[in-house]
C-alpha positions as CSV (number, residue, x, y, z in Angstrom):
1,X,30.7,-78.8,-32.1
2,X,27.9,-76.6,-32.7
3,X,28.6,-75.0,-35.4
4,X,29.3,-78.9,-37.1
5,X,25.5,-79.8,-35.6
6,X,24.0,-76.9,-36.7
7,X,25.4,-77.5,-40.5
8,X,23.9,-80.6,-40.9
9,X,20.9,-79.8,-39.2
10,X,20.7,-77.1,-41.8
11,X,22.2,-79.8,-44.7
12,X,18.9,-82.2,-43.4
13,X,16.4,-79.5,-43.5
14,X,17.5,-78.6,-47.3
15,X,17.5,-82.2,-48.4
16,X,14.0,-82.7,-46.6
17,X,12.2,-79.9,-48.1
18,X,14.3,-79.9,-51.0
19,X,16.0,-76.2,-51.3
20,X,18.5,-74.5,-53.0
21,X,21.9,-75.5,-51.0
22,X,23.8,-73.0,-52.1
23,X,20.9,-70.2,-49.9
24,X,20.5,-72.4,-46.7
25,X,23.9,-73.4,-46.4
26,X,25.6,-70.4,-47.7
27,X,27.6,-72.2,-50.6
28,X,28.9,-70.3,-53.1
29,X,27.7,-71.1,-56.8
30,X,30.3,-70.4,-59.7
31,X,29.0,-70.5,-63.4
32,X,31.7,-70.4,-66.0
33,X,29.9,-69.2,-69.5
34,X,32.3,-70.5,-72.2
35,X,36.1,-69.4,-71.3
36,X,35.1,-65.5,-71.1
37,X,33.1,-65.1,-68.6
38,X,32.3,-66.6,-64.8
39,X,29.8,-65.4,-62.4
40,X,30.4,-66.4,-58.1
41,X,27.5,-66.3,-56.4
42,X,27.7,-65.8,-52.1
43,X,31.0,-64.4,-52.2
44,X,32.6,-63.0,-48.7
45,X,35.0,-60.3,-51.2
46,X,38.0,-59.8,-53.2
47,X,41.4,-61.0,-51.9
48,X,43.5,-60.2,-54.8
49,X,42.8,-58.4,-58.3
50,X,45.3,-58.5,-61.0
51,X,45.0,-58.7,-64.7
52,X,46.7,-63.1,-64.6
53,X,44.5,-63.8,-62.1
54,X,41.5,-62.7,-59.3
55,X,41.0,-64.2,-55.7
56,X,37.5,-64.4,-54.1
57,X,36.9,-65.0,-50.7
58,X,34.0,-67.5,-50.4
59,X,32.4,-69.3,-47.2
60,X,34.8,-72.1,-47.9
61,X,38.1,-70.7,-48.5
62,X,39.2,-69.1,-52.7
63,X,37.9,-69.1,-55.3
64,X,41.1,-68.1,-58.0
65,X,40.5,-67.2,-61.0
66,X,43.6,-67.6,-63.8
67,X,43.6,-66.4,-67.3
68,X,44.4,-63.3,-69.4
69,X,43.0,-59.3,-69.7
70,X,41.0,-60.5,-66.3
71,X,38.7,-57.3,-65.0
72,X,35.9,-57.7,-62.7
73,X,32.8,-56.6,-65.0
74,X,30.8,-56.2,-61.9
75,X,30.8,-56.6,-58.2
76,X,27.4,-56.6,-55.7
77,X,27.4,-57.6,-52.0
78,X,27.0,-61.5,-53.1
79,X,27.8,-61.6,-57.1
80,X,30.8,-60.9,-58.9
81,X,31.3,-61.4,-62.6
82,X,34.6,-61.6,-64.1
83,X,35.5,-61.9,-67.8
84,X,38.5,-62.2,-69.8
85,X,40.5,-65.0,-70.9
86,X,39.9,-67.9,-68.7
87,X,42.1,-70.5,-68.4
88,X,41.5,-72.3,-65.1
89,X,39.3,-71.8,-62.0
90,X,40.7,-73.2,-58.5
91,X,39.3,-73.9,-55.3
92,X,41.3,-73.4,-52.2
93,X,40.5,-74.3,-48.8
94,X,37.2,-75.9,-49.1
95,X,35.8,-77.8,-46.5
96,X,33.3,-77.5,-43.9
């Protein structure tokens, strides 16, 4: 119950004094450039790493990654970037 009042306490304040959502409410941000290349923003870590497909933990469940000669071109506390052959992007277990 907090937690729940506390989000959209935090979901009013950004709207009010309109910020970047994805820094006061700790949503990740995915930006795919072409089919080569995606960038995750606010990610919580890797789950999985294989060369078909990568799984990364965000503040609302997976992000999974699918595609071909997948590698993770580089990795900071809150940013990855993948590349490769994309072929599909999934979201798993989102919800607040």
């Amino acid at each position: 119950m907090i937690k729940e009042t506390k989000h959209r306490l935090l979901q009013g304040l950004t709207h009010t004094l309109d910020l970047p959502a994805e820094v006061m409410l700790d949503l990740p941000r995915t930006t795919l450039t072409g089919s080569s290349k995606i960038l995750i923003e606010n990610h919580k870590g890797i789950l999985s790493y294989q060369p078909e497909h990568i799984r990364v933990l965000t503040a609302q469940g997976e992000t999974v990654v699918r595609g071909k000669r997948l590698k993770i071109e580089s990795l900071f506390a809150t940013d990855v970037v993948i590349t490769g052959v994309i072929h599909g992007i999934e979201l798993v277990g989102l919800g607040v």
